[in-house]
N, C-alpha and C positions, 0 to 999 in steps of 0.2 A: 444356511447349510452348516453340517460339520464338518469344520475345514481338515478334512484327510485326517490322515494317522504318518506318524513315521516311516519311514524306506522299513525294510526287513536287516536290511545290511548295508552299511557305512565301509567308507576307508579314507585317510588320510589326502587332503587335499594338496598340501607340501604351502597351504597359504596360509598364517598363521592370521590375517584377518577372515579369513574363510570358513576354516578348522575341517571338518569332515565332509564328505559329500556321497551321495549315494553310490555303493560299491559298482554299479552299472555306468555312474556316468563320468565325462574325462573332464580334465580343464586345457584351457589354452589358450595360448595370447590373442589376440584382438586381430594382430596383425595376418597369424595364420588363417584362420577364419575368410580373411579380407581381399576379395579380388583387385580392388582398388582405393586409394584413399586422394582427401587435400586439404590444405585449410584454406583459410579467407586470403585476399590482398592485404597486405601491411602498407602504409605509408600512407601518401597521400594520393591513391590512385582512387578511394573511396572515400569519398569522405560525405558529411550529414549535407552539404550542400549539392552533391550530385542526385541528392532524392529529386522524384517527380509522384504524380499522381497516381501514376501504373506505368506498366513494362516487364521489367526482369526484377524476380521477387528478389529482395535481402533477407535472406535469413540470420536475422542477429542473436546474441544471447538471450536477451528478452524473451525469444521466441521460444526457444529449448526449454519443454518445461518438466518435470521430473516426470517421464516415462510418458508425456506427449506434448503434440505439437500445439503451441499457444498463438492461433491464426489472429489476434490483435494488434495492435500497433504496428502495422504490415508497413513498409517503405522500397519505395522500387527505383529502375536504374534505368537508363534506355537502353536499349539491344545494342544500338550505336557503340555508346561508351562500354559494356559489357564488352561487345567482339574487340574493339580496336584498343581502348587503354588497357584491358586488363584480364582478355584472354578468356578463354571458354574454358580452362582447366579448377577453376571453383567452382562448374555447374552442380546441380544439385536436380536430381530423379526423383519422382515418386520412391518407396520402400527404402530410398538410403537411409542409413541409421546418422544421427546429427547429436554430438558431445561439445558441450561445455568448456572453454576453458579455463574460465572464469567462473567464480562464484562469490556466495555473500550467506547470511544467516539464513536468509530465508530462501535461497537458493545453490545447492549444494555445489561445488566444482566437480565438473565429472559425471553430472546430469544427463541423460542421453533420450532420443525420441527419435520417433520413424516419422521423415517427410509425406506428408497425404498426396493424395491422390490428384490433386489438382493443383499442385507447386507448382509444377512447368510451366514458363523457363524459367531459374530460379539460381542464385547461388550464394555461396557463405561467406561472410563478413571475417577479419578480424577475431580469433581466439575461437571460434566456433568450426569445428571438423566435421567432414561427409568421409562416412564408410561405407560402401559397396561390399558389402556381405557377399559371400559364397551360399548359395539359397540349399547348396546341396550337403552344406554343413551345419548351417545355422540360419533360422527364418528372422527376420528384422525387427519382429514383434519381442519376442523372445531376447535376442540380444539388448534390446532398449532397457527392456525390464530389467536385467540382471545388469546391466551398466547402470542406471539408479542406482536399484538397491542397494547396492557394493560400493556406493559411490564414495558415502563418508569415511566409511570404511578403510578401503584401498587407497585410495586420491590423497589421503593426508597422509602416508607412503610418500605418493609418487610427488605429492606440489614442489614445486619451486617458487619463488620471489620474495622479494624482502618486504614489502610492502602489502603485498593481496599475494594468496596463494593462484599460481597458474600449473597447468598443465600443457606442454608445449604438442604438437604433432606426436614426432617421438614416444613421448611418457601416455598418450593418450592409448598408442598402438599397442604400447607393453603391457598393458591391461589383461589382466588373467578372465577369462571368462568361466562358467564351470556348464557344462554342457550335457544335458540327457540326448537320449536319441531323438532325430527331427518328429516320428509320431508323436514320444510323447510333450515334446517341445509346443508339437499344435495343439495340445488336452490339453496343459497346462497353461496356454495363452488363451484358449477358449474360454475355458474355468476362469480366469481371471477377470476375462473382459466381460463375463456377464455376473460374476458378483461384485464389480468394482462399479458394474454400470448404475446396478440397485444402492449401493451405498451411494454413487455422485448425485440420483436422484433423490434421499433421503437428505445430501448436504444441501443438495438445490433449493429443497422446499423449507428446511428449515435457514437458510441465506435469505428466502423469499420473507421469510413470516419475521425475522430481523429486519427486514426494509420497511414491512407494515407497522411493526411497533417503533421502528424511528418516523415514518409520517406520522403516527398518533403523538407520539413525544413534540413533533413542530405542531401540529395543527392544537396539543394543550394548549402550550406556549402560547400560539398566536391569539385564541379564544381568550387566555387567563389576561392577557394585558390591552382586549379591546371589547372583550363583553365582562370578564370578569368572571369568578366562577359560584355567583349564586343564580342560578337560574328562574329565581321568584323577584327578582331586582326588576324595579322599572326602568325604561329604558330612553334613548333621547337621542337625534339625530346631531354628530358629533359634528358636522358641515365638511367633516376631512373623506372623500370617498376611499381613501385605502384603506381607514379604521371604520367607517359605517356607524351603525347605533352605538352606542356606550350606556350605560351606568348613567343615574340623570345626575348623581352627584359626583360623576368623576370630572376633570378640570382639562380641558384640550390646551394645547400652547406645541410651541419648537423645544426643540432638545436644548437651544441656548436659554429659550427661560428657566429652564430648570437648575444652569449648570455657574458655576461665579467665572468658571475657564476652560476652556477648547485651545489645547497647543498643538500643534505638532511637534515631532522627534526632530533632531537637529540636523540640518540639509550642508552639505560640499564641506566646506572645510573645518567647519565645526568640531565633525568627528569623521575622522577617515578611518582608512585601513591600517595605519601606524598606531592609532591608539589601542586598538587592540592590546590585549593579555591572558594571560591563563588565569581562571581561577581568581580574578578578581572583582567590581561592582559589577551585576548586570546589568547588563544590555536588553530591555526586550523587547523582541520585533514580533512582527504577527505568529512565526514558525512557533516562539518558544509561551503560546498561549495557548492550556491546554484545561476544557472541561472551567472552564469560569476560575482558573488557576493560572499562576505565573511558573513557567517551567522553564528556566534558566539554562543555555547550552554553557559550561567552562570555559569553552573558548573564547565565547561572544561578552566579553566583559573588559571593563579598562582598569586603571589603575586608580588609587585614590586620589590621587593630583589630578587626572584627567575628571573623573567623579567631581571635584570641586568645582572646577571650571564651567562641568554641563551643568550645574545646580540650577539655572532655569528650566531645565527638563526633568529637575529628581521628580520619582512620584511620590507621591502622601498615602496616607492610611486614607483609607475610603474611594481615593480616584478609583477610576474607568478606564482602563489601556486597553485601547479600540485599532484595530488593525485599518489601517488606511491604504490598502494595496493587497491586491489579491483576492483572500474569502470575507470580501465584507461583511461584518456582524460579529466575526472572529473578537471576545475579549477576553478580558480576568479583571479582576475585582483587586487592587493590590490591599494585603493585608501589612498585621504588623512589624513584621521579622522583615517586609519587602521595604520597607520607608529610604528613601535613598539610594534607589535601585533607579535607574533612567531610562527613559522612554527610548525608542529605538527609531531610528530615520525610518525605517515604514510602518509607525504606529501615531496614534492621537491619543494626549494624555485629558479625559475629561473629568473637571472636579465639581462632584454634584453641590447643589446649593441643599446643604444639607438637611433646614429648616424645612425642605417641599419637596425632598425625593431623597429617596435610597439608591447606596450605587447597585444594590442586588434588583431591585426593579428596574435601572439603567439597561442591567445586565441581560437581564428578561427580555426587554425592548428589543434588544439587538440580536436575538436569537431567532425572535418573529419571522414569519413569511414574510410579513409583511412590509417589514421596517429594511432586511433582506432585499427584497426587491426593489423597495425604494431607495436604497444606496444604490443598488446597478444601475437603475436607471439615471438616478441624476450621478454618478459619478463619471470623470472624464480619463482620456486615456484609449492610445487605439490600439494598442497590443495587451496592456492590462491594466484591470478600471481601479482609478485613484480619488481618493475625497483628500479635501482640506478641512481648514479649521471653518471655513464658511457654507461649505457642502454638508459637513456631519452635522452641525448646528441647525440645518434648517429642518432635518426629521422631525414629521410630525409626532404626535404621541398625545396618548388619551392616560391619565391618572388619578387614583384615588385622591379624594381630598386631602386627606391627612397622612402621614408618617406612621399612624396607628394601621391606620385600613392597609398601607402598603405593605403592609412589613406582614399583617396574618392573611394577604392575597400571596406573598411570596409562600408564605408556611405551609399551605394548603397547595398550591405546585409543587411544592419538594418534596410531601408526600405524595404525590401522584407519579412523580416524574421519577422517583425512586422504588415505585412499584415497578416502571416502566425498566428500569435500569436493571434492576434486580432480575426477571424475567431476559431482556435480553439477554445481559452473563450467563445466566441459567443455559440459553439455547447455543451462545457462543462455545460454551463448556463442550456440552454434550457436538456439535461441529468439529470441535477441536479433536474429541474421542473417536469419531466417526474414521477422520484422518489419520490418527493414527492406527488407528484397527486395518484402515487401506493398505496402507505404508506397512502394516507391522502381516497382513494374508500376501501382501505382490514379496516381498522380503522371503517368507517362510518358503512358497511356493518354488519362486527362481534360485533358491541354493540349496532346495531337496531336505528342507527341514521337515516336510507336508508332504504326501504323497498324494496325490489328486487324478490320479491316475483312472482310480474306482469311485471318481464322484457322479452324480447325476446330472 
C-alpha cells in the first residue's frame, strides 16, 4: 500500500521526544486513560522455583514483546500459592495492556502488549506492569502500539538505575500517550494489523528459506567428509554405520589416531574464579568459539603469571579447541596471534598429527551431522552432556589419504559453503529491512505522522 499522506494540520505536542501531533488529536498520561493498574510481587514470594507445569500463567519480561504478546517460555504458579502467598492483586485479564520494565539491546524498556484472549488466570511478575485501560478512552490495541513506538524515545527520559535502566510503576504511569479519536484509533489499528500481518509473513517465509539453506550448509558438510565431493569416485563400505560408503582411497580410524594429544581445560583448583582478570591471556570456553574462530570475552582471561602456570593447557598454532559441554561439535581452529591463549575448563584442547590430517578437516569433522550425533550419544551427563579426552578420541572418521587431497576437499567446501553464506546474509539483510519498514509504518501511523484514515 501507500502508507497515507500527512494530517492536513499539526500542533505542538508540549513533548519534545514527540514533537507535533495532529491538530485533532490530545495527549495524556498513561495514568489518566487508566481504570486500574499493578505490578508483580517483589521478593521472595515468586520465585523460578515455585514454577509448575500449568496453573496460573507468569507473565514475565520475556513475554512482553514489542507491541505483542510472546506466548513462549510460559511458566505457571498454582492457584494455591497465587490466592494465599501473594494475593489476587497482580491478576492479569484478557485486553490489559502489559509494559516492560526492564530492557536490553534487543529489547526496549518500556515495550508494551495486549494480554490475549486466553491468558486467564494469569498474573505479572517482578518489573512487568498490567494497565486496565479506560476502553471509552482508549482501545488496548492502540495504546500498546504507541507505548512501543515511543518507547526509546520517552523511556530514556523517564529510566532510572545505575546499572540497567528500569522503569518503576510510577514512571511507567507518567507516560504521555498522544491520542486520535477512538473511530479512528480502530482504522488505524485495523490498517496496521493487516499490513504488519503481510510483512510478518514475507519475514516468516524468508526465516523459513534461512533454516533450508543452514540444513543444506550441514548436509554439505556431512556429504564433504563421508562421501567426499567427486561424485565419479569409486566407492567402499567404510564398516563404520554412521559414515557408510567412503571414497575407496580414504583411510577410516578414531579421532586419537589422527591426533599426538587430547587434553582437557583445567578442572577445580587449577583455575578458579580468583584468577580471573580484565583484558588479560584468554580463556577459551565453548561460548567464546565462534564460526571456526576463537572470540575471546575481556573478562574471561588471567594474568601472565597465572598463563605461565596453565602452560600445560596453552594452545599452539594448528590445535582444535573442541567444546566438551554443551553444543557438541562447537570449535575453532587456533591460529597464530592465538598461540598461548588457554584452553578453558569446558573445552578439549586437540593437536592434530599433522603428517595425516589438517586441523581445518578436524574442524569439518565436527561440524557433521554425523560426528554431532555421535558425541550426544556417547557423551555422559544427566542435566548437560559432557565428553572427555577418552570419549572425543573415540570418534569415528573417514579421510583422505594424503594432506594434498584434504586440504583441496577443504578448498572446494569453502567455495560452496560460502556461496551458502553469502545468500543467507543476502536474505538476513533484506529480514532485517523488512523490520524496520514494520517498526518504522506502526511508528509513523500511532503518532499521526501518516494519516490512514483514507486507506483501503
Amino acid at each position: 500500500m501507500s502508507h497515507g499522506k500527512p494530517y492536513s494540520a499539526y500542533k505542538a505536542s508540549g513533548a519534545s521526544w514527540l514533537g507535533s501531533i495532529p491538530e485533532h488529536w490530545c495527549i495524556a498520561q498513561l495514568s489518566k486513560v487508566t481504570k486500574e493498574r499493578c505490578d508483580g510481587p517483589f521478593g521472595s514470594g515468586l520465585k523460578s522455583e515455585h514454577y509448575q507445569p500449568n496453573g496460573v500463567r507468569v507473565v514475565r519480561l520475556q513475554n512482553i514483546g514489542w507491541a505483542g504478546f510472546n506466548g513462549y517460555d510460559a511458566a505457571y504458579i498454582s492457584e494455591e500459592h497465587w490466592r494465599e502467598e501473594l494475593g489476587s492483586g497482580h491478576g492479569v485479564e484478557p485486553g490489559d495492556v502489559l509494559i516492560a520494565g526492564l530492557g536490553d539491546d534487543n529489547n526496549p524498556l518500556g515495550r508494551a502488549c495486549v494480554a490475549p484472549d486466553d491468558i486467564a488466570p494469569a498474573l505479572v511478575k517482578a518489573d512487568c506492569y498490567r494497565f486496565r485501560v479506560d476502553q471509552k478512552l482508549v482501545i488496548p490495541a492502540f495504546t500498546a502500539l504507541a507505548l512501543s513506538a515511543t518507547a526509546r524515545a520517552e523511556c530514556g527520559l523517564l529510566a532510572t538505575g545505575a546499572t540497567r535502566d528500569r522503569l518503576n510503576l510510577g514512571l511507567a504511569s507518567a507516560r504521555r500517550l498522544p491520542i486520535p479519536p477512538l473511530d479512528e484509533q480502530r482504522r488505524i489499528v485495523s490498517v496496521l494489523d493487516r499490513e504488519t500481518a503481510s510483512i510478518d509473513a514475507l519475514i516468516a517465509k524468508k526465516t523459513r528459506f534461512i533454516e533450508l539453506l543452514k540444513e543444506k550448509r550441514q548436509a554439505l558438510i556431512t556429504h564433504a567428509v563421508t562421501k567426499g565431493l567427486d561424485p565419479k569416485a569409486k566407492m567402499k563400505d567404510s564398516g563404520v554405520d554412521w559414515i557408510g560408503e567412503i571414497p575407496s582411497d580414504w583411510i577410516v580410524g578414531r579421532l586419537r589416531d589422527f591426533c599426538t594429544a587430547i587434553s582437557t581445560g583445567p578442572f577445580g583448583t587449577a583455575l578458579g574464579a580468583n584468577d580471573y582478570v580484565e583484558s588479560g591471556i584468554p580463556v577459551i570456553n565453548p561460548s567464546h568459539m565462534e564460526h571456526g574462530c576463537c572470540a575471546p570475552a575481556p573478562t574471561v582471561s588471567v594474568s601472565l603469571a597465572t598463563a605461565k602456570r596453565l602452560q600445560f593447557w596453552a594452545l599452539r598454532k594448528g590445535d582444535v579447541v573442541a567444546a566438551r559441554r554443551g553444543e557438541l561439535g562447537r570449535a575453532a581452529i587456533v591460529r597464530s596471534h592465538e598461540v598461548g591463549w588457554i584452553c578453558g575448563t569446558g573445552s578439549l584442547r586437540l593437536a592434530p598429527n599433522q603428517e595425516r590430517i589438517t586441523a581445518d578437516y578436524i574442524y569439518s569433522v565436527l561440524q557433521s551431522s554425523y560426528a554431532r550425533a555421535w558425541l550426544a550419544q556417547e557423551s555422559v551427563g544427566s542435566t548437560m552432556p559432557n565428553l572427555n579426552e577418552a570419549l572425543i578420541g573415540k570418534l569415528p572418521l573417514a579421510i583422505p589419504s594424503t594432506i594434498a587431497a584434504q586440504a583441496s576437499l577443504r578448498s572446494m567446501l569453502e567455495t560452496n559453503l560460502s556461496r551458502l553464506a553469502a545468500l543467507i546474509a543476502k536474505t538476513q539483510r533484506s529480514i532485517d529491512l523488512l523490520k524496520e519498514r514494520r517498526s518504522a509504518l506502526i511508528t509513523a501511523a500511532v503518532t499521526g505522522q501518516i494519516d490512514l484514515r483514507e486507506s483501503p
